[in-house]
N, C-alpha and C positions, 0 to 999 in steps of 0.2 A: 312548520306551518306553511303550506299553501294556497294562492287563488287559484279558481277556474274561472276562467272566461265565461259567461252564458250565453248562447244563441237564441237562445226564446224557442227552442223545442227541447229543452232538458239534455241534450246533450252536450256534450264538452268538446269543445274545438280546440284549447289551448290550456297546457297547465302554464302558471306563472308561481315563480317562487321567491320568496321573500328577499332573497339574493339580486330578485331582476330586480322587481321593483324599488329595492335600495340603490341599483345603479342608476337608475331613472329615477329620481329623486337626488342622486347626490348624496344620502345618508347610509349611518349600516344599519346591518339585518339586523339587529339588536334593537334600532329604535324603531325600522317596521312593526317586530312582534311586538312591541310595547304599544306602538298607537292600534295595534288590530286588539289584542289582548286587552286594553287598559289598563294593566298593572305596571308595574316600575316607572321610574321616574323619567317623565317626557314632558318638552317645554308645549304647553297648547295648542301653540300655533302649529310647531310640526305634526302635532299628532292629528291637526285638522289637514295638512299639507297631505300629511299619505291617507288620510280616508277621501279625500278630495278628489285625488288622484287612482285610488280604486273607483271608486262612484261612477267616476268620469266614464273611467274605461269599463263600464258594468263585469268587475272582478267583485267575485265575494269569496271568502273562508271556504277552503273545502272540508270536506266530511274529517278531514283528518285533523284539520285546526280548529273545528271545533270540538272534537272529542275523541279523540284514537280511540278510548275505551270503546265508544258504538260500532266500532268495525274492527274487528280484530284483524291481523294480517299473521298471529303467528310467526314473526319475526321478530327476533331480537339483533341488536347492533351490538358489538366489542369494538369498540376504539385503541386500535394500537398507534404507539410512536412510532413514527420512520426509525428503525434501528439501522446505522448505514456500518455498527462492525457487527459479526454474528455471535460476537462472545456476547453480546449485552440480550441477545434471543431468550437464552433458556428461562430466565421470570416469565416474560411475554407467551412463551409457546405454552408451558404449563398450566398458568393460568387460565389459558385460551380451552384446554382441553378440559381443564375442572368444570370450566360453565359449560363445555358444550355437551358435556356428561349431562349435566341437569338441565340444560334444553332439551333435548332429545327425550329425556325420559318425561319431560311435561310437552311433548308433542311441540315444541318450539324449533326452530330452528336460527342457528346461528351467522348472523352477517359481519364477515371481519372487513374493519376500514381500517386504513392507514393516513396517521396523519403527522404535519410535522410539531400539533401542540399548537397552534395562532389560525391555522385557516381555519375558517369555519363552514367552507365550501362544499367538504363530504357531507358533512351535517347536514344544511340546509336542504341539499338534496335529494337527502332520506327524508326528512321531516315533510317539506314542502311534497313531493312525490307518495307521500303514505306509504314507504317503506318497510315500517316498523313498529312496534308497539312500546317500545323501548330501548334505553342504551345502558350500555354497561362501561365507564372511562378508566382507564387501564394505568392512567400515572396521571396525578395532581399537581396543582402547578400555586404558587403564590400569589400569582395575578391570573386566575384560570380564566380565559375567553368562552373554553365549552362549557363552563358550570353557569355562568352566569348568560350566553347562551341557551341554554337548555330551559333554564328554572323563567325565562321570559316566554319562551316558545311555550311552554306547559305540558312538554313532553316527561313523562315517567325514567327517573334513569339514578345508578348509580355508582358513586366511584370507588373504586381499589386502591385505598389511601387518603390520607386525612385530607379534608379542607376548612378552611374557617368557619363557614356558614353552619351551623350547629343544625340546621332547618333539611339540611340536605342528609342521604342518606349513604350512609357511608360504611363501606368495611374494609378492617386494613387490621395489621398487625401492629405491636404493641413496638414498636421500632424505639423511641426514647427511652420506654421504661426498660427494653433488651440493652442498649446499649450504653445506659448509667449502671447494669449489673455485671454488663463486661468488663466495663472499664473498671467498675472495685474489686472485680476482683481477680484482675490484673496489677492493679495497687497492692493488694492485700499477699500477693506473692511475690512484691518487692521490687514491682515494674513502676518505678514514680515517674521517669522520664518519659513517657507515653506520645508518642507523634501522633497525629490524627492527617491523614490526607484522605481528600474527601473532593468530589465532584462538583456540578452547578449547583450552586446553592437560591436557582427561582422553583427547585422540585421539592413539594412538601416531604417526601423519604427522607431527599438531603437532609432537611431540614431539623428534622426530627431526631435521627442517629446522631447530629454533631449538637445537639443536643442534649441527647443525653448522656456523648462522652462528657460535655460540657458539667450534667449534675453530677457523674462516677466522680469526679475532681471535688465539687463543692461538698458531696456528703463526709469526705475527708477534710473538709475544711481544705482545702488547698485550690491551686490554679496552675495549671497548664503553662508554660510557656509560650509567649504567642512567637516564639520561633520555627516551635514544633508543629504548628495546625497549617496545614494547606488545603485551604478548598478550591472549588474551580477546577481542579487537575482533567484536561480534556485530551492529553495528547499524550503517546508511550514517552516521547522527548522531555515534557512536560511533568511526567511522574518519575523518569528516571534524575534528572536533575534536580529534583527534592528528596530522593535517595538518598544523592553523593550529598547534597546538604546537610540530610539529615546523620547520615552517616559523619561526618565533622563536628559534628553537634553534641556527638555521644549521649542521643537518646537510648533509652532500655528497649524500647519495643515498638513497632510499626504497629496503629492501628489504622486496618482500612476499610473504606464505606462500604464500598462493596465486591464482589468475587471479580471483576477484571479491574479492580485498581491492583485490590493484592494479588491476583497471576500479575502482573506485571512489574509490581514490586518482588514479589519471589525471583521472576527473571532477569531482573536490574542485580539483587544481590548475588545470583548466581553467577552474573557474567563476570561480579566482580571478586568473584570467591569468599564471598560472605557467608559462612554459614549459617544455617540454621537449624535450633535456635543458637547456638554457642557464639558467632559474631555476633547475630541480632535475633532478635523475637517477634514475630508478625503473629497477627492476629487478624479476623476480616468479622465484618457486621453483617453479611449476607455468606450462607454457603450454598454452592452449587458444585455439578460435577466438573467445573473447570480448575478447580483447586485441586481433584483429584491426581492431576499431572507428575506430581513431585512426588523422592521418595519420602521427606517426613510430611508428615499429614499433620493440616493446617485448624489451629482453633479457630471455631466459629459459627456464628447465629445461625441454626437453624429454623427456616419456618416453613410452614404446611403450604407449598404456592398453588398446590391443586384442590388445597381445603377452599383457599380464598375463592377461587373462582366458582367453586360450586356456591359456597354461599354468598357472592352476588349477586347471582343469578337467583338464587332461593327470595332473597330480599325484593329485587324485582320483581318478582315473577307473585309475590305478596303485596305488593302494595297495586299492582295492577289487579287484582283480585278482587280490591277492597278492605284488605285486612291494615293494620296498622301497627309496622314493624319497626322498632326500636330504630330512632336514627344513626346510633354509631352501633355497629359489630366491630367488638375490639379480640381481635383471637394472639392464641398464645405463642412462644416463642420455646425453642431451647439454647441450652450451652453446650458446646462440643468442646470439650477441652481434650485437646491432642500435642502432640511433642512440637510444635514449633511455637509453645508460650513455656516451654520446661527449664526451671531454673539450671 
């Protein structure tokens, strides 16, 4: 959402965007859109504080704060993470190519941002500016700043993975219920010792996978050792030092959250002449072609990542229409079971 300046002949001498006017004022962009907006939760006074303060300065709502829908711009936004290693790319590039497939063929065109997940500075920019006609957010967060950014702005957009708000519109794969099926039956094939190392756990993916190793245990009636679970793992140092642990531990199988946890646990047992599977047993909750490296071939979650992205962009591209499209798309998963889970 942005203001224009008015000159009193209908032209525009200055855009001002909700980002200025929060630092002139002292608050965030958050409570701006909310006293311009009037929806969510704002104490009076400030919301008389920032109409006070547009008035003043004769700034009103531009055509795009009050209604993207009356001006179309034919742009769409895709919100990526800063990814600063390139193994963590291949979800994000795929993705990016599914929706630009189905922008393209709806005469849309695709705008990629980069962000680190807390600014909200690229956003406001496109919003205030009339950039776009929607956003599409690439990874969900537990305390998410652009969701509940967005949903005050009254911008159209949707995320690629779950988030709590049931009201928001959302498509993601079936991550919990995939990874309570791996993990039984990985039990089921006499794997009980089951390590789980797993990532930040403020990203709803995390979330969800260690989760549902969490129900593969409980539909056995059983429970995990909390020896065996590491999440957080952000560093090769990091993950290989819960190898050698794990490896002491005499767990049955490494399972990992995603494809560059386990490359890098495949590389830790390797250096250490651990075979696989015959020392140990890995398994990963996401596959991509970076598992393809090794000679034994790695079980693991398969999902459509180029389906998703075409159907975010499908979902947007319908609720900006008018229509009224299911707020969660839940798509499906497969099992890859290959020789580094063989008894």
């Amino acid at each position: 959402m942005g203001m224009t300046e008015s000159t009193g002949t209908g032209d525009s001498k200055e855009i001002l965007t909700i980002h200025d006017v929060a630092r002139e004022l002292g608050v965030s962009a958050s409570t701006v859109s909310r006293a311009i907006s009037g929806k969510g939760r704002i104490g009076e006074e400030t919301r008389q504080r920032v109409l006070q303060y547009i008035n003043a300065n004769s700034f009103h709502p531009n055509a795009a704060a009050r209604s993207l829908a009356q001006s179309r711009t034919y742009n769409l936004a895709i919100i990526m993470p800063e990814v600063r290693d390139l193994v963590d790319m291949p979800f994000f590039h795929t993705c990016m190519h599914g929706a630009e497939e189905v922008a393209q063929a709806n005469d849309y065109d695709l705008l990629v941002v980069t962000t680190d997940g807390t600014n909200l500075h690229p956003l406001e920019r496109m919003v205030g500016n009339r950039k776009v006609d929607g956003m599409i957010l690439t990874r969900t967060y537990e305390n998410d700043v652009f969701v509940e950014y967005l949903k005050d702005a009254g911008v159209p957009f949707v995320t690629v993975g779950r988030c709590y708000d049931p009201k928001v519109l959302q498509v993601d794969h079936d991550n919990a219920g995939a990874c309570k099926e791996l993990t039984m039956l990985l039990i089921s094939r006499g794997m009980e010792k089951i390590a789980y190392l797993g990532g930040g756990m403020d990203q709803m993916v995390n979330i969800d996978r260690y989760a549902g190793f969490r129900q593969g245990y409980e539909a056995y009636r059983k429970q995990p050792d909390k020896r065996w679970i590491y999440t957080d793992l952000a560093t090769k140092n990091q993950i290989s030092r819960a190898v050698d642990e794990l490896l002491h531990l005499g767990v049955d199988c490494m399972l990992c959250q995603d494809d560059f946890i386990c490359n890098e646990v495949v590389q830790e047992l390797n250096n250490l002449k651990v075979s696989i599977p015959g020392g140990m047993r890995v398994a990963s909750c996401h596959y991509s072609r970076l598992l393809d490296n090794y000679p034994v071939t790695i079980t693991s979650l398969k999902f459509d990542i180029m389906d998703i992205g075409r159907k975010a962009v499908q979902v947007l591209l319908d609720q900006l229409n008018g229509k009224h499209p299911r707020p969660l798309t839940m798509l499906d998963y497969e099992i890859s079971l290959k020789e580094s889970t063989k008894n």
